[in-house]
TIRO-16663 format. One record per atom (N, C-alpha, C, O): residue number from 1; atom name; x, y, z. Coordinates in pm, whole numbers, plus 50000, padded with zeros to 5 digits. Example, Ala and Ser with C-alpha at 12.3 -4.5 7.8 and 13.67 -1.06 7.14 Angstrom:
// TIRO-16663
 pos site    px    py    pz
   1    N 51319 49431 50780
   1   CA 51230 49550 50780
   1    C 51320 49670 50780
   1    O 51424 49668 50846
   2    N 51285 49775 50708
   2   CA 51367 49894 50714
   2    C 51290 50003 50787
   2    O 51341 50114 50804
This chain:
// TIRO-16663
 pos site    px    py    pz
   1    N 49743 50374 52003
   1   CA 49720 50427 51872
   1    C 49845 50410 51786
   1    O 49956 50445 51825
   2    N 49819 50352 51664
   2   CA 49947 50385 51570
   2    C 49917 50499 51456
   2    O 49813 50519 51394
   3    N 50035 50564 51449
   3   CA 50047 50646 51303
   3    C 50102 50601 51214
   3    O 50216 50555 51218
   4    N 49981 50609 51057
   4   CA 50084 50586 50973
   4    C 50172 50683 50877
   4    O 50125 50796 50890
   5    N 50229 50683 50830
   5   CA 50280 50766 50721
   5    C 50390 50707 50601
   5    O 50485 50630 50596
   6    N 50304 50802 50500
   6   CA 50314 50744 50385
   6    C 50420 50858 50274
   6    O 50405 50978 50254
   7    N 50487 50798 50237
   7   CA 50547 50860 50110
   7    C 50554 50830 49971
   7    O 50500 50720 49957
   8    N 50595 50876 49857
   8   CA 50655 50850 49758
   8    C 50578 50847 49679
   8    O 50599 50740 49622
   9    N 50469 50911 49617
   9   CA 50390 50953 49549
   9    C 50416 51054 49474
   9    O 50515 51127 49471
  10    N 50290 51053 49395
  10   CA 50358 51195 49303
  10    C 50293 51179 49133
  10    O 50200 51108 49093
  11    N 50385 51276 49055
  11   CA 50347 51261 48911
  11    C 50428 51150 48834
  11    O 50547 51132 48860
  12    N 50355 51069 48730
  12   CA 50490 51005 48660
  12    C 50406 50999 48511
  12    O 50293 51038 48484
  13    N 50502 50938 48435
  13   CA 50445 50906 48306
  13    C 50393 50766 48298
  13    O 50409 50683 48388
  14    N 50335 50746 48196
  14   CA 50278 50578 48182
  14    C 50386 50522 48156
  14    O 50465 50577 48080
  15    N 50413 50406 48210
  15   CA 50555 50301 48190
  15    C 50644 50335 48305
  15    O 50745 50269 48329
  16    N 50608 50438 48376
  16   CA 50715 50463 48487
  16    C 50696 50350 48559
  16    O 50644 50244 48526
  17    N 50760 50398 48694
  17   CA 50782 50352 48834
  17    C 50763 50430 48940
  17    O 50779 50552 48932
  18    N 50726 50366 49056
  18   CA 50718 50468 49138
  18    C 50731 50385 49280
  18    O 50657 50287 49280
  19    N 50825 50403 49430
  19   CA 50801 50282 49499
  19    C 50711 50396 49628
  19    O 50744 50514 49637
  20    N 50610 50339 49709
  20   CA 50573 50370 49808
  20    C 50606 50328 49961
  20    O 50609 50210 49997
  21    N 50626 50414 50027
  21   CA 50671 50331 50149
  21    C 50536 50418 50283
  21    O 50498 50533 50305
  22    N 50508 50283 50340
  22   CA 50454 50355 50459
  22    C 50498 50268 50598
  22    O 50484 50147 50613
  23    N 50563 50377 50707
  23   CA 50588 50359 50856
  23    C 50475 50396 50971
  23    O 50409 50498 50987
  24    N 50479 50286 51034
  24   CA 50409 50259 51155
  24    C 50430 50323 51250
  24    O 50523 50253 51290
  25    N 50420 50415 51338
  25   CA 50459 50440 51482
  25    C 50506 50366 51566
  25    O 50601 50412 51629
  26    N 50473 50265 51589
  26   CA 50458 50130 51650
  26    C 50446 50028 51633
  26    O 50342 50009 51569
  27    N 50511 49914 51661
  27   CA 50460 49808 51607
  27    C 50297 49788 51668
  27    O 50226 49882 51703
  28    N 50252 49625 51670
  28   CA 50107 49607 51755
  28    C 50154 49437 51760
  28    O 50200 49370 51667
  29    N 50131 49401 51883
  29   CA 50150 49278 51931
  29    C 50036 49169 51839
  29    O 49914 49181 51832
  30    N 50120 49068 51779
  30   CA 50079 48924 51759
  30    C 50015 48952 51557
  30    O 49996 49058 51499
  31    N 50004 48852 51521
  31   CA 49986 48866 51404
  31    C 49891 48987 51314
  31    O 49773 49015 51336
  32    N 49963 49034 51229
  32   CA 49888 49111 51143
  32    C 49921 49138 51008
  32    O 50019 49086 50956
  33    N 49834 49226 50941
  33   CA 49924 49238 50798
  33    C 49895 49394 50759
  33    O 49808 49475 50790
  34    N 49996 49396 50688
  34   CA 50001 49534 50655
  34    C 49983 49554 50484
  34    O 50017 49466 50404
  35    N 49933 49660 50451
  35   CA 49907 49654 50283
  35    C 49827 49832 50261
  35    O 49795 49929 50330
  36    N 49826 49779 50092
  36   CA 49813 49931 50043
  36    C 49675 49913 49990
  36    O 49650 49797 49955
  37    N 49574 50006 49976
  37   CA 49432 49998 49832
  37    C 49460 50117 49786
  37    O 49561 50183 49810
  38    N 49377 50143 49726
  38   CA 49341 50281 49615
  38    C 49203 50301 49596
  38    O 49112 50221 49574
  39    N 49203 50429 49610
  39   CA 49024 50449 49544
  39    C 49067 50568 49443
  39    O 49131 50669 49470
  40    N 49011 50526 49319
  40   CA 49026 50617 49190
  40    C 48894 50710 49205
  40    O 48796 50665 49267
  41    N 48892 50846 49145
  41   CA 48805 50923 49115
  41    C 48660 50870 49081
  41    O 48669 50809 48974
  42    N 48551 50868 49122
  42   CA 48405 50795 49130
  42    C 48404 50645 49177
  42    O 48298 50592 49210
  43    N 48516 50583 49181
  43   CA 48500 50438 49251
  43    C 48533 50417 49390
  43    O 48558 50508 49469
  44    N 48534 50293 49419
  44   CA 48522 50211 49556
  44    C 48670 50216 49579
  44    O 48756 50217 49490
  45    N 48692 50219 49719
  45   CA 48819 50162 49758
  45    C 48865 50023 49704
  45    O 48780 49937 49725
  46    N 48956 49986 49653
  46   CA 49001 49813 49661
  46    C 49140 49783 49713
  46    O 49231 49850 49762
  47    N 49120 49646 49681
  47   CA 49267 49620 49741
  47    C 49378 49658 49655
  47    O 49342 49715 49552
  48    N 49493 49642 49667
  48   CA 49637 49636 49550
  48    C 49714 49524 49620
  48    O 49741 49421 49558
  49    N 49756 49544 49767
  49   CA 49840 49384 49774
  49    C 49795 49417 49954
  49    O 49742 49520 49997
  50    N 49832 49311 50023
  50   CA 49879 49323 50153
  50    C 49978 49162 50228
  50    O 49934 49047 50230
  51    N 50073 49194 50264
  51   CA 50160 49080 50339
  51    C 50164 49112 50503
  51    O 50183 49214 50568
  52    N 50136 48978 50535
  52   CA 50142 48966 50679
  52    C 50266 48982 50759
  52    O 50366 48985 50687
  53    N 50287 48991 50868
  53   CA 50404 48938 50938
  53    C 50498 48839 50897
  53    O 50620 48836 50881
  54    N 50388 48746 50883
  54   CA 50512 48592 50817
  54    C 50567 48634 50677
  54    O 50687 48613 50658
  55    N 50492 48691 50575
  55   CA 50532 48733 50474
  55    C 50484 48661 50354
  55    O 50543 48632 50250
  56    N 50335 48635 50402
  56   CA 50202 48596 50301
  56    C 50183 48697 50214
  56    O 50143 48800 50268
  57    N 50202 48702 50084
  57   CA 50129 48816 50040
  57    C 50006 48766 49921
  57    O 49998 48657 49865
  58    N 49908 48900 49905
  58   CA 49789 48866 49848
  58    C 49776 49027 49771
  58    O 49777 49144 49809
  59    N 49765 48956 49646
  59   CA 49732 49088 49526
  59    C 49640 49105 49434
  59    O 49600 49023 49351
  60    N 49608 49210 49449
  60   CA 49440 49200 49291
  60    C 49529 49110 49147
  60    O 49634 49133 49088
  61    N 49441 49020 49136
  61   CA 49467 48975 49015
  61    C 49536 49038 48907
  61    O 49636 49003 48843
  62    N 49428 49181 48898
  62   CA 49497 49243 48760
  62    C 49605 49280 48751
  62    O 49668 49292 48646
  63    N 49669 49319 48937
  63   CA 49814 49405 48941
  63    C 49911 49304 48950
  63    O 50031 49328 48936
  64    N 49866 49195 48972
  64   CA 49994 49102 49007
  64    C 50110 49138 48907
  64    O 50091 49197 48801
  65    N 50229 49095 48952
  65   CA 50334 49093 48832
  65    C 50360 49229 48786
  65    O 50467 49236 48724
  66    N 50296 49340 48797
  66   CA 50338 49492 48819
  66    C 50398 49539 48908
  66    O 50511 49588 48901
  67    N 50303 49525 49040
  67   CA 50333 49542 49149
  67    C 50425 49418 49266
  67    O 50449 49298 49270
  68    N 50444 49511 49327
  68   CA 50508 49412 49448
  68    C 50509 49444 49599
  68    O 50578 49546 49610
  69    N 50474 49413 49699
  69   CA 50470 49435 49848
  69    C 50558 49377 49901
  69    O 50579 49256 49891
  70    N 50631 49467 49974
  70   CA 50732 49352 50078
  70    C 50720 49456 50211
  70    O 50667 49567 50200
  71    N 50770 49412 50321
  71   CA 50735 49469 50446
  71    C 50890 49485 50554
  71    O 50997 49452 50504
  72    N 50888 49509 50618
  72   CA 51013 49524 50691
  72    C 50941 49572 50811
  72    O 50895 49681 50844
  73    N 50951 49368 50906
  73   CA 50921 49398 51083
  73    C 50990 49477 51151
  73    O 50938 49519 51255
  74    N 51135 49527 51114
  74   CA 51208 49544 51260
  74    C 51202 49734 51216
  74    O 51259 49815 51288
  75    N 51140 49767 51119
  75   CA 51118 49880 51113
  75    C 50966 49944 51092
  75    O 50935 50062 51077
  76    N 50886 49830 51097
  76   CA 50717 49847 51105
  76    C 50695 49892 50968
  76    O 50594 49962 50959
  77    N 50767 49870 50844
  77   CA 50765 49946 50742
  77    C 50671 49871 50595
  77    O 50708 49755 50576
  78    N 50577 49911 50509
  78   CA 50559 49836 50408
  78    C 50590 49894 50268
  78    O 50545 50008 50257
  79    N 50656 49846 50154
  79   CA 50670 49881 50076
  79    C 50599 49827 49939
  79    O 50559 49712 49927
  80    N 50589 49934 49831
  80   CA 50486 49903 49736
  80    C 50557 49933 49655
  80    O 50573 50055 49668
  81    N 50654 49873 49517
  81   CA 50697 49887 49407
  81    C 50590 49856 49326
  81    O 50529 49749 49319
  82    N 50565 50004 49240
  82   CA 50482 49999 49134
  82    C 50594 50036 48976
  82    O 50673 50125 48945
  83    N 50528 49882 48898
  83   CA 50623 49937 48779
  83    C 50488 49953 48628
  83    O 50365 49959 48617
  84    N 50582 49954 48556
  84   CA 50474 49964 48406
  84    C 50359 50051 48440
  84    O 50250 50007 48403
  85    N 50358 50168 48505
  85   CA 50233 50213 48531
  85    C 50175 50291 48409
  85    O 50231 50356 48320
  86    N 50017 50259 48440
  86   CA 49894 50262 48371
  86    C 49818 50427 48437
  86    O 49822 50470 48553
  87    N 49746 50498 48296
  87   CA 49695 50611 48336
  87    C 49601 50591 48421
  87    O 49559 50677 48498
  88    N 49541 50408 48407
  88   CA 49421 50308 48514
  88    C 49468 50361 48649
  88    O 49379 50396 48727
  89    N 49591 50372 48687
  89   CA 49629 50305 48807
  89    C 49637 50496 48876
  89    O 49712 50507 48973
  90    N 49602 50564 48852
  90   CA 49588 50676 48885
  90    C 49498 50691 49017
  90    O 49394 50626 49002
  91    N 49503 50739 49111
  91   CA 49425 50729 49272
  91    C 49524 50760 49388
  91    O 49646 50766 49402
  92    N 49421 50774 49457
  92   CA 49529 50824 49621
  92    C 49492 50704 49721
  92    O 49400 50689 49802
  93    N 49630 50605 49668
  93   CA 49655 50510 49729
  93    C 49686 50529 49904
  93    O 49732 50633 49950
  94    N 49649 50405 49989
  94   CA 49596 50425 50145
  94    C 49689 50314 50205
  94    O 49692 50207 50144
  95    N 49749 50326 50294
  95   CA 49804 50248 50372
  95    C 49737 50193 50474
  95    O 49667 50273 50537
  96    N 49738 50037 50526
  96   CA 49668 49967 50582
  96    C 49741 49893 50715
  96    O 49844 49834 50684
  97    N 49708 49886 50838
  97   CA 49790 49822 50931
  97    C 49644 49753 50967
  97    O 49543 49820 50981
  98    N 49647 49632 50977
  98   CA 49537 49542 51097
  98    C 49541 49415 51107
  98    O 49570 49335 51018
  99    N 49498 49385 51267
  99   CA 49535 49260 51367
  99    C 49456 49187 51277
  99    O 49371 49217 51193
 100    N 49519 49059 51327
 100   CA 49412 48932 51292
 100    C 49238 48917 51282
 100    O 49143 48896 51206
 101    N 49276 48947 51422
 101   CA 49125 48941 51492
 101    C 49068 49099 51486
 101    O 49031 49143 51595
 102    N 49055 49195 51365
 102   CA 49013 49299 51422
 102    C 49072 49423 51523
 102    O 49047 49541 51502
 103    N 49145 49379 51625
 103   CA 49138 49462 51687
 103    C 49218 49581 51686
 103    O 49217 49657 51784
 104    N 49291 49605 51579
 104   CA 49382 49720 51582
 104    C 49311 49731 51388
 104    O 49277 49635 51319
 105    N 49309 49863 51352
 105   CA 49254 49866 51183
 105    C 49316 50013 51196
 105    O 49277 50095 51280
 106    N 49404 50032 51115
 106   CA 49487 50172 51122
 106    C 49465 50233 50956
 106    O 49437 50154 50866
 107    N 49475 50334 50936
 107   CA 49495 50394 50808
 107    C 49564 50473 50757
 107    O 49562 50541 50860
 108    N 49621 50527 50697
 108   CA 49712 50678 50648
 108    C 49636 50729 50557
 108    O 49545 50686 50486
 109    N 49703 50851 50574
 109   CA 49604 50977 50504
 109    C 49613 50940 50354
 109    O 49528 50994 50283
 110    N 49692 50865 50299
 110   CA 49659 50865 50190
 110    C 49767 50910 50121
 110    O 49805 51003 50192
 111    N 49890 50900 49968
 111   CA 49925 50970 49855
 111    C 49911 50979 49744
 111    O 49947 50878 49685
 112    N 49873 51056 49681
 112   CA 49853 51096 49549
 112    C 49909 50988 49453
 112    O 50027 50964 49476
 113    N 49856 50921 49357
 113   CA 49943 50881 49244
 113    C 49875 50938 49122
 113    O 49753 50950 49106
 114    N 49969 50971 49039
 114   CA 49926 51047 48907
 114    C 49987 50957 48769
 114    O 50105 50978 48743
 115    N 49943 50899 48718
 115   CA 50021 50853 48577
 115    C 49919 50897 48463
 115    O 49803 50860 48445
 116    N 50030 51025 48361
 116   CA 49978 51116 48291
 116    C 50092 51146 48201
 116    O 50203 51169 48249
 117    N 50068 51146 48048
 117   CA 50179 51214 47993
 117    C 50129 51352 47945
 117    O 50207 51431 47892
């Protein structure tokens, strides 16, 4: 089993910043990628970014160039710099760990993001 946990959430204003970090318990043997979504109040979960091991990364269109994912193997760690934020971008963003093939799909509880003036 891995745990994840997530920080750095919270209140901000529109135009802020805010960076998220979430740690793994463990690593998990052989390729995978790690990444963040969001589900806002009445909608679907989606994506926001996720980078693999090698350090592929893949981002919703709309956030590109706001956001940024970078990861850190030797500490199982992924990070989410959010800038220019939007009252849009408001949701309790989820941390994501999973294998290639399925076989490991991990989640974190989740942190709050608020952008509100």
């Amino acid at each position: 089993q891995v745990q994840l946990v997530e920080s750095g959430g919270g209140l901000v204003q529109p135009g802020g910043s805010l960076r998220l970090s979430c740690a793994a318990s463990r690593s998990i043997f052989g390729a995978n990628a790690m990444g963040w979504y969001r589900q806002a109040p009445g909608k679907e979960r989606e994506l926001v970014a996720t980078v693999t091991t090698g350090g592929t990364t893949n981002y919703a269109d709309s956030l590109k160039g706001r956001f940024t994912i970078s990861r850190d193997n030797a500490k199982n760690t992924v990070f989410l710099q959010m800038n220019s934020l939007k009252p849009e971008d408001t949701a309790v963003y989820y941390c994501n760990l999973k294998s290639t093939f399925g076989v490991h799909d991990y989640w974190g509880q989740g942190t709050q993001v608020t952008v509100s003036s």
